[in-house]
N, C-alpha and C positions, 0 to 999 in steps of 0.2 A: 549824217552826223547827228548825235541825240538821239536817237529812237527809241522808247522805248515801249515796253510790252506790248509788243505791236506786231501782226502778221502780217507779210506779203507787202513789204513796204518800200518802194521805189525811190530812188530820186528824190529825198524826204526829207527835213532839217527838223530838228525842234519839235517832235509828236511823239504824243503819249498815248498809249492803247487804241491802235488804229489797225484798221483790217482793211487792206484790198488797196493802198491808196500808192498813187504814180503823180510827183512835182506836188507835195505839197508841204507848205511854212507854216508850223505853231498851230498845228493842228492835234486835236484833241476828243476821242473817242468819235472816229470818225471812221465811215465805210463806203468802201465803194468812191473814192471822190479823186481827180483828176483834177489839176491847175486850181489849188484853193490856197489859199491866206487865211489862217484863221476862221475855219473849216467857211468860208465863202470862196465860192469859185470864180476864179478871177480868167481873164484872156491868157492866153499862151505867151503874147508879149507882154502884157501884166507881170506875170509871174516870169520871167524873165529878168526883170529891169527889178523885183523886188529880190532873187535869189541874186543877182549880181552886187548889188549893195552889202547885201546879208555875208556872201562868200568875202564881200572887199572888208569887211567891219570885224568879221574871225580872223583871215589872215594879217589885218593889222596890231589886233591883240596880241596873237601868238608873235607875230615878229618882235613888237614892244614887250611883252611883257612874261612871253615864255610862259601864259595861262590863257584863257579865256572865260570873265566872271558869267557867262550868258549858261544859262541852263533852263529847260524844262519847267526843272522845282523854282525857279526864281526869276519868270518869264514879267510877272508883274514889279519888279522892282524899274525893270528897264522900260517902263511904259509912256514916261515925256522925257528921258533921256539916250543920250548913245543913238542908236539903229531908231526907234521912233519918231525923234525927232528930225528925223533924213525922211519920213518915209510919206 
């Protein structure tokens, strides 16, 4: 979901210009990286319990509200609100 200009990207939410990358969130000009948050590499169950929150917070948008305000270009808006402040 969100990916953008980005090679070879797995399993991936919310990353901008990333090459080579498998399970990673809000990640940004990042390569080669496996189980990261915010290009830090986190535990498989880490990343787990964060992509479950993250999937539970889109599909409640999209249910409520038939959009979803969370993007990429506007990742710092939602930084002590919404998803941040669960996490």
């Amino acid at each position: 979901m969100e990916v953008d200009s980005s090679y070879s990207a797995r399993d991936s939410y919310f990353c901008h210009n990333c090459e080579n990358i498998e399970s990673c969130i809000f990640c940004f000009n990042a390569k080669s990286m496996s189980y990261a948050i915010c290009n830090t590499p986190v535990s498989r169950e880490e990343y787990s319990r964060i992509k479950k929150m993250l999937l539970a917070y889109v599909n409640k948008e999209l249910d409520e509200k038939n959009s979803l305000g969370l993007s990429i270009f506007n990742l710092s808006e939602f930084k002590d609100n919404r998803i941040g402040a669960r996490v």
